[in-house]
C-alpha positions, -999 to +999 in steps of 0.1 A: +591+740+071+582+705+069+594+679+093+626+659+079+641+633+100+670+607+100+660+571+111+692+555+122+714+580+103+695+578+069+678+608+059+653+618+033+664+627+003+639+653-017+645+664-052+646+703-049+616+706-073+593+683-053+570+704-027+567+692+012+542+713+027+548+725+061+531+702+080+539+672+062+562+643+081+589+623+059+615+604+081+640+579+071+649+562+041+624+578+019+632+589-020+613+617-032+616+623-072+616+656-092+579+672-096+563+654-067+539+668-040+536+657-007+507+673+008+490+687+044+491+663+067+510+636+052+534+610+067+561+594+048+580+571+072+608+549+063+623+533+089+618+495+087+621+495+050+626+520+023+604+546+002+605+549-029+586+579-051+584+589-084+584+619-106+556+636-107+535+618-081+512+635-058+505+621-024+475+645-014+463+655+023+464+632+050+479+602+034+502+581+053+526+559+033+546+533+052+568+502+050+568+465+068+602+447+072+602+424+045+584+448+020+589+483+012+569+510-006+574+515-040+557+539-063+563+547-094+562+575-121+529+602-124+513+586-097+479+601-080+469+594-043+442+608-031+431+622+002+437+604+034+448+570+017+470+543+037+498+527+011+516+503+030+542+480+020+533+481-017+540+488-054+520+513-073+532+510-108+533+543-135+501+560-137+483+544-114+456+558-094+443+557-059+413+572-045+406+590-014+405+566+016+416+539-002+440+512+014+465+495-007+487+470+018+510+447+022+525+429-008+498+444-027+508+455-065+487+483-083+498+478-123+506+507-148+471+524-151+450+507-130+425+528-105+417+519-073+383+538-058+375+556-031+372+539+004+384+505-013+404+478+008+435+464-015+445+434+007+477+421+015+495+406-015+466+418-040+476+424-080+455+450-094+462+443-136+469+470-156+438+492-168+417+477-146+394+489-120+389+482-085+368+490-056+349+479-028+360+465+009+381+444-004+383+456-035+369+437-064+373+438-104+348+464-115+356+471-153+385+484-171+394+516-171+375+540-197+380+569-215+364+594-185+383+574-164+413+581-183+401+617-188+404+621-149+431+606-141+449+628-170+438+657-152+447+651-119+480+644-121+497+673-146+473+693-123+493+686-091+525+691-107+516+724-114+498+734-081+531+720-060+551+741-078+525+773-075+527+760-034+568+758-033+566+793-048+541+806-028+558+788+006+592+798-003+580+836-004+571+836+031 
């Protein structure tokens, strides 16, 4: 079983068709919508601030998503994170993207459909336009997103949906 903790008497609250996996941390005021994933390793801490996350969105291994006092984490709607990202105190809008390793912070906003590479630094207070992409340490305006883009980011999100629930199956049976 995961690890679900209070902060200060607020608790977690998971939509029963999102997938924790076992070793997966979430504490505090921390929403959860229907069809997400959090994955191996993650850390979902809400304590200073709140978290907020979508439908559909898949946080994958070794991500740690956070909060700072005056900002909290928001992220929207069919969202993809990739492995071992740091989202701190941000927005990702709908359908946005970020890659493995990537580090979205403070104040930073990550429009509807924009991508965000691997390894890239999103710096504190940041807006990433819509269909745009960034990447680079700090990230930079690179191009707009294009059809393989789109293509990928298409894929990858339908595509955790459908292997958190295969894993909330598979977990539950054990």
């Amino acid at each position: 079983m995961p690890l679900i903790l209070p902060y200060h008497g607020v608790s977690p609250h998971i939509d029963d068709s999102a997938f924790v996996a076992r070793t997966a941390v979430v504490s505090g005021d921390v929403t959860i919508g229907a069809d997400s994933g959090i994955w191996y390793g993650c850390v979902v801490r809400g304590d200073v601030n709140s978290i907020r996350i979508g439908v559909g969105v898949n946080i994958q291994d070794g991500t740690v998503v956070h909060v700072s006092r005056p900002c909290p984490t928001v992220i929207g709607d069919r969202v993809s994170i990739g492995h071992m990202a740091l989202i701190h105190a941000c927005t990702l809008e709908d359908d946005s993207f970020v890659g493995m390793k990537a580090c979205v912070m403070d104040g930073a906003v990550v429009e509807r459909g924009a991508l965000v590479a691997a390894g890239s630094l999103v710096t504190p207070g940041k807006r990433i336009p819509a269909g745009q992409m960034w990447a680079g340490s700090p990230a930079r305006y690179v191009r707009d997103v294009n059809d393989k883009d789109r293509e990928m980011m298409n894929y990858v999100q339908p595509n955790y949906v459908t292997l958190a629930h295969e894993y909330k199956k598979t977990e539950s049976e054990t």
